[in-house]
C-alpha positions as a Markdown table, in Angstrom:
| # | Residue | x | y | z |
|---|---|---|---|---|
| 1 | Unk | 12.8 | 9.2 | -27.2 |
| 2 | Unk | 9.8 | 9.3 | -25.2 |
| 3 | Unk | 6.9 | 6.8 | -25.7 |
| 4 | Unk | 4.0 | 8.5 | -26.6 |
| 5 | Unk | 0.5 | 7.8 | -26.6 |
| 6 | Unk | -2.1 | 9.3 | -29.4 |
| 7 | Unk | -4.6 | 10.4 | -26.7 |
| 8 | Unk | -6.4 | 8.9 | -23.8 |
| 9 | Unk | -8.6 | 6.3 | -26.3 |
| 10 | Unk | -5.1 | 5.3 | -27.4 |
| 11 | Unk | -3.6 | 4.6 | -24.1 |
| 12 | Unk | -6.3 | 2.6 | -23.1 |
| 13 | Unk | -6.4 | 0.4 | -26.2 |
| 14 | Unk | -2.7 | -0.1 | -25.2 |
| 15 | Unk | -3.5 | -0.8 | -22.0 |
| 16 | Unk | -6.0 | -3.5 | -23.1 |
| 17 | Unk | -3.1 | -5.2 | -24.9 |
| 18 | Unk | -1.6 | -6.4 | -21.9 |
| 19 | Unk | -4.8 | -7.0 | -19.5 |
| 20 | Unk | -5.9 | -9.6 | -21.9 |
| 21 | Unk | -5.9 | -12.0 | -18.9 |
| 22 | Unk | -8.7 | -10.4 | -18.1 |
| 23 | Unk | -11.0 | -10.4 | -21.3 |
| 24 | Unk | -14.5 | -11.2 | -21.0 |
| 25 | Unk | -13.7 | -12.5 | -16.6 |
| 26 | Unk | -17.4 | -12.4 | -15.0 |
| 27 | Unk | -15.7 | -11.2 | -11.9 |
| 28 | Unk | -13.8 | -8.2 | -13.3 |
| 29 | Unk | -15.0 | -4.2 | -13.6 |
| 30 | Unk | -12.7 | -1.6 | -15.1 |
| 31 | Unk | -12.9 | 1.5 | -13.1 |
| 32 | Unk | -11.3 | 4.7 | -14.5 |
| 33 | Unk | -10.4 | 7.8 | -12.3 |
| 34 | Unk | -12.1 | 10.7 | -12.6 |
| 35 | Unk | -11.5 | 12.9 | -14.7 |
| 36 | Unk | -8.6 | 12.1 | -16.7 |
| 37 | Unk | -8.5 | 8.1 | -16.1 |
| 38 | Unk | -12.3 | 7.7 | -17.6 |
| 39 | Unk | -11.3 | 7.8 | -21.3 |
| 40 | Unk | -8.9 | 5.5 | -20.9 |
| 41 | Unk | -10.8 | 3.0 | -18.8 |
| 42 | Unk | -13.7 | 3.4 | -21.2 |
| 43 | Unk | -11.3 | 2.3 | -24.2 |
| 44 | Unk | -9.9 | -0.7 | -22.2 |
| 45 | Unk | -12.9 | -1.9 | -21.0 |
| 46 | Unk | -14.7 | -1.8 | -24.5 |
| 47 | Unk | -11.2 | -3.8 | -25.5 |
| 48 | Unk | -11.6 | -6.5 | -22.9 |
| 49 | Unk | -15.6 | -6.5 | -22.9 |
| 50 | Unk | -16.0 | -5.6 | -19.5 |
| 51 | Unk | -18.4 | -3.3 | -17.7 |
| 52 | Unk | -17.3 | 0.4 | -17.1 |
| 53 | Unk | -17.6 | 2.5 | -14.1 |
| 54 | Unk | -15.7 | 5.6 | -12.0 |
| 55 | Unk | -13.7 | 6.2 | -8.7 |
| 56 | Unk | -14.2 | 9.9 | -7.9 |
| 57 | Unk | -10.5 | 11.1 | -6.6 |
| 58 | Unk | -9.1 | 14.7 | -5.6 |
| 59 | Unk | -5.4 | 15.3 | -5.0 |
| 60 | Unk | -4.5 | 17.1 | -1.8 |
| 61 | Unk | -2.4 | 19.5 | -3.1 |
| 62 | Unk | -0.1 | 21.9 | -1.1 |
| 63 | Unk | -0.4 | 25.8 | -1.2 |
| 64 | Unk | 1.1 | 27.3 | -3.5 |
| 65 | Unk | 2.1 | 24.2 | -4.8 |
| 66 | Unk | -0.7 | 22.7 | -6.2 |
| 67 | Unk | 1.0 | 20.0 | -8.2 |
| 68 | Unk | 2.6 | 18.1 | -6.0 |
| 69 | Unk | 0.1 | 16.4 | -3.7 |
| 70 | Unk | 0.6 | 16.2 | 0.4 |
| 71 | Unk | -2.4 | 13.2 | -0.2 |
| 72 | Unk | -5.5 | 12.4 | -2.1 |
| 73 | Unk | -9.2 | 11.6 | -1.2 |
| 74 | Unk | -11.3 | 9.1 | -2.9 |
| 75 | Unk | -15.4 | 8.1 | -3.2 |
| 76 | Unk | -16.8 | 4.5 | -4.0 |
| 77 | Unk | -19.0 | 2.5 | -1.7 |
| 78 | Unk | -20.5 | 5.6 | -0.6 |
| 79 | Unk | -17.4 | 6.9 | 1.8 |
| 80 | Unk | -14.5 | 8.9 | 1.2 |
| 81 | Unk | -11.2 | 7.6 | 1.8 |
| 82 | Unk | -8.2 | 9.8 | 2.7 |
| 83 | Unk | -4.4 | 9.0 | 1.8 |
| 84 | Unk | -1.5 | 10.8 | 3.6 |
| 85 | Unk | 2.0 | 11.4 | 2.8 |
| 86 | Unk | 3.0 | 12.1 | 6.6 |
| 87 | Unk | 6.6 | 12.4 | 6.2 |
| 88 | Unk | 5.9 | 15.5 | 3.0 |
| 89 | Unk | 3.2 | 16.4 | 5.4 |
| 90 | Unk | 5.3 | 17.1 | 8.0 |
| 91 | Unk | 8.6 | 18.5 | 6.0 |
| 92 | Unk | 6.3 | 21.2 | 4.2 |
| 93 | Unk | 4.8 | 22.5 | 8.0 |
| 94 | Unk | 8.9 | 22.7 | 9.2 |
| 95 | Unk | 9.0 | 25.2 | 5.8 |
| 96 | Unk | 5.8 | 27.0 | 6.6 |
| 97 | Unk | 2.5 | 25.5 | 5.6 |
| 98 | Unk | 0.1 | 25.8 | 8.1 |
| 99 | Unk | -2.0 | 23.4 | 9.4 |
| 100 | Unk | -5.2 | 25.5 | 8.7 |
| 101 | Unk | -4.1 | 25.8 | 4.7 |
| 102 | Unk | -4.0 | 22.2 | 4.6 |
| 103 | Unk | -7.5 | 21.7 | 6.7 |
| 104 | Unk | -8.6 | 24.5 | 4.2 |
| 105 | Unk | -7.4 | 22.6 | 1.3 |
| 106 | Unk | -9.0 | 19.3 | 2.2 |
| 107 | Unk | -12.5 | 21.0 | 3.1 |
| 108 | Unk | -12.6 | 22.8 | -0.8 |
| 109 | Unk | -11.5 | 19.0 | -2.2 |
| 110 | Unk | -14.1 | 17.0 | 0.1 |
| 111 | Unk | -16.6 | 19.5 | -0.9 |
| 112 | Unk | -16.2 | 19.0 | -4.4 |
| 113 | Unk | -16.1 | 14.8 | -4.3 |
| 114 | Unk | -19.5 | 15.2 | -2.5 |
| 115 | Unk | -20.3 | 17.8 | -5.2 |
| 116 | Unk | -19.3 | 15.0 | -7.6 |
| 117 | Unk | -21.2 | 12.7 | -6.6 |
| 118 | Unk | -23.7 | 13.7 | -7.1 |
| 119 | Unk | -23.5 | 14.0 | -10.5 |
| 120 | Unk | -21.8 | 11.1 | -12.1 |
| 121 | Unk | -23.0 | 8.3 | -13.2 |
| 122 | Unk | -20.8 | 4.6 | -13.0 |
| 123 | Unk | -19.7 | 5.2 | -9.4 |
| 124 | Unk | -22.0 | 3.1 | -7.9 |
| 125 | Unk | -21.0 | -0.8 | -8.0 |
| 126 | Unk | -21.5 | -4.0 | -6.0 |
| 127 | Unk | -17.4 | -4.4 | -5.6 |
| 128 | Unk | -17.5 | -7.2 | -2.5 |
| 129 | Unk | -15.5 | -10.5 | -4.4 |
| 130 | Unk | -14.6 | -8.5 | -7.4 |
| 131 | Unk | -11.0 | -7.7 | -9.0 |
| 132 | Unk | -11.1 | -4.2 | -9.8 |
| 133 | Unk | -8.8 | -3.3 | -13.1 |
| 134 | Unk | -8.1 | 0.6 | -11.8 |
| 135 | Unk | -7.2 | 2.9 | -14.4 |
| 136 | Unk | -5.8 | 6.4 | -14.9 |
| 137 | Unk | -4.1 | 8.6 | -17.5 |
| 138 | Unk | -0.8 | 8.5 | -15.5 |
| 139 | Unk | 1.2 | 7.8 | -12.1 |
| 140 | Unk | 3.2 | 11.0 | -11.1 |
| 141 | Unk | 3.2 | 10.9 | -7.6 |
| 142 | Unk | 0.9 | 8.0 | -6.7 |
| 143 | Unk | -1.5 | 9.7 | -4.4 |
| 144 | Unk | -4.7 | 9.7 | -6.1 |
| 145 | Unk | -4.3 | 5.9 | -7.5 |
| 146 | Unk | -3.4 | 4.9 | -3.9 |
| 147 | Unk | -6.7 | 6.4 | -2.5 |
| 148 | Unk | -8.9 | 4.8 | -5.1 |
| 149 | Unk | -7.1 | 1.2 | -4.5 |
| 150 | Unk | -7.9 | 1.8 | -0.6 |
| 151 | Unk | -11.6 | 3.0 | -1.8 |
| 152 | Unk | -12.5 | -0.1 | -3.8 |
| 153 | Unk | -10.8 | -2.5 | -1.2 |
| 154 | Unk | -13.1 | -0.6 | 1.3 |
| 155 | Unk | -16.0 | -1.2 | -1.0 |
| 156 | Unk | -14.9 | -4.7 | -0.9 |
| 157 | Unk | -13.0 | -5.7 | -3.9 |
| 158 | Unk | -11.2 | -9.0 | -3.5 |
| 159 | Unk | -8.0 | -8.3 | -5.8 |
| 160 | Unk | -7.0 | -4.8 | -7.0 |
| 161 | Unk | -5.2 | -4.0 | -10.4 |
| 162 | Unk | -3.7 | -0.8 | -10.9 |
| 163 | Unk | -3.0 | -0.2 | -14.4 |
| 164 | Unk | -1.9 | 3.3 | -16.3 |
| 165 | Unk | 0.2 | 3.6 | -19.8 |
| 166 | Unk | 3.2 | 6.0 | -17.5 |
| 167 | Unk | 4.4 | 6.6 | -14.6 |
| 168 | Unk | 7.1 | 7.4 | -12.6 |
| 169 | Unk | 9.3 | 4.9 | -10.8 |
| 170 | Unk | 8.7 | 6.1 | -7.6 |
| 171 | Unk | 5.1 | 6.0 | -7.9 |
| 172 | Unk | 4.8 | 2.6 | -9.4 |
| 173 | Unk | 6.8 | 1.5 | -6.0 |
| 174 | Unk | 4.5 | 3.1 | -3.8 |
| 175 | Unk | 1.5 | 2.1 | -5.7 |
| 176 | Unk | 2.3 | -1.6 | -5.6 |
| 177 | Unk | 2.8 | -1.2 | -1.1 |
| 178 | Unk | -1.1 | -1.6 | -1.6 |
| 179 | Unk | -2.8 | -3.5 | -4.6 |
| 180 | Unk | -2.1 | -6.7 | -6.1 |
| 181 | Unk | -0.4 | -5.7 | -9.4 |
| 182 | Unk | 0.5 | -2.2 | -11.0 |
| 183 | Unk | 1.0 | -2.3 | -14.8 |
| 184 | Unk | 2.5 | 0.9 | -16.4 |
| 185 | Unk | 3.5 | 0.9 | -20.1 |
| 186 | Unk | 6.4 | 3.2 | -19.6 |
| 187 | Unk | 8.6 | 4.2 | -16.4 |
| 188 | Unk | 10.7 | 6.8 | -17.6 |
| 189 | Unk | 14.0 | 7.4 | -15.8 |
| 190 | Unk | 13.1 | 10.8 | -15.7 |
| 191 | Unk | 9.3 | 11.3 | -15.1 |
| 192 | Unk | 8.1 | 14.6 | -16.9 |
| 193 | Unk | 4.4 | 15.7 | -16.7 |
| 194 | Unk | 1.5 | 13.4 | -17.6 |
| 195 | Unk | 0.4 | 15.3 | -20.5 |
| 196 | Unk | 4.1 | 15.1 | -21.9 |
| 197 | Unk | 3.3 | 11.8 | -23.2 |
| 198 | Unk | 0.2 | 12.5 | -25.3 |
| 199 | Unk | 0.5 | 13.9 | -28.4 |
| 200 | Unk | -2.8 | 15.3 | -27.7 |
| 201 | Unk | -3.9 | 15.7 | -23.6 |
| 202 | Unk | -6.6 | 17.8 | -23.6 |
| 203 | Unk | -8.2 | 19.3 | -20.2 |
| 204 | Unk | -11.7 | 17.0 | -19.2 |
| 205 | Unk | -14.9 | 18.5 | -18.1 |
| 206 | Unk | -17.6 | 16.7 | -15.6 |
| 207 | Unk | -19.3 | 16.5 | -19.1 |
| 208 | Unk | -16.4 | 15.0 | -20.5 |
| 209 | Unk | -16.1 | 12.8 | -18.5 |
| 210 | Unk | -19.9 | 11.5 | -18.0 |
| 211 | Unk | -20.1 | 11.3 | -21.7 |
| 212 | Unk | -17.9 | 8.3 | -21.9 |
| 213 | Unk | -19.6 | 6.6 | -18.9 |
| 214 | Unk | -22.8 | 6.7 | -20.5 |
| 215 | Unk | -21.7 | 6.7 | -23.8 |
């Protein structure tokens, strides 16, 4: 039987369970991503009384074929950093997809990080000598939690934790290519959607979302 989590607030109080390493470390910020990651880091980091903040992702998402992402793009430290899965990339133009849908796609999502940022609060953090605990909902592919670990290393974080209560195997091997530790709860053999593993998993808002960064 599955593992499942109550909600978001529940996976994060999970999630706390385990991070208590970090409890009360001067040095440490929990940053969820946006949207679905933030109630999640807000419980953990209320666990572990540290500060909260935000990493402002957007999966790159192939046409008509929205789930599955060909990359992701993330903001912190005022830039935007871009992830690429080249070899899906180039499989998905032999079948197709043209290089102008994906240019397309990339435009709407960079348009709407900017769009983003200017509206959140908790994005904005001194990260240089920090360990950055990053949070999200769930690891299906990767692509978005890969981005945000290159974002806050950009910023310059010193050591970067990914943590999320499931994921898929696949994406917990690519995830740990580039951050010092990955922590997921559950790896499933067979990775279902996020969502399957909360009870209840509903759809965030921008308001959603900044309610629990300024809550």
């Amino acid at each position: 039987m599955s593992t499942r989590f109550e909600d978001r607030t529940d996976a994060g109080e999970q999630l706390a369970a385990v991070l208590t390493q970090f409890r009360e470390r001067p040095d440490a910020i929990v940053l969820g991503l946006a949207r679905g990651g933030v109630p999640v880091a807000a419980a953990a980091a209320k666990a572990l009384y540290l500060p909260l903040g935000a990493v402002l992702v957007r999966k790159l998402g192939i046409p008509g074929h929205d789930e599955t992402a060909y990359g992701a793009l993330a903001w912190a430290g005022e830039r935007i950093v871009r992830v690429l899965n080249r070899p899906l990339m180039a499989r998905v133009l032999d079948h197709g997809v043209r290089q102008e849908w994906l240019d397309e796609v990339e435009q709407r999502e960079r348009a709407e990080l900017l769009r983003r940022a200017g509206t959140y609060p908790g994005i904005r953090h001194e990260l240089t000598g920090k360990t950055v605990l990053l949070v999200d909902d769930g690891l299906a592919t990767g692509a978005t939690m890969r981005a945000a670990v290159e974002a806050v290393r950009s910023a310059g974080a010193a050591k970067v934790v990914a943590a999320a209560p499931v994921g898929s195997v696949e994406a917990e091997e690519t995830v740990s290519l580039v951050c010092d530790a990955v922590l997921c709860l559950h790896l499933p053999g067979k990775f279902r959607a996020v969502g399957s593993f909360y009870r209840h998993f509903e759809q965030l808002t921008d308001e959603d979302a900044i309610s629990f960064l300024t809550g």
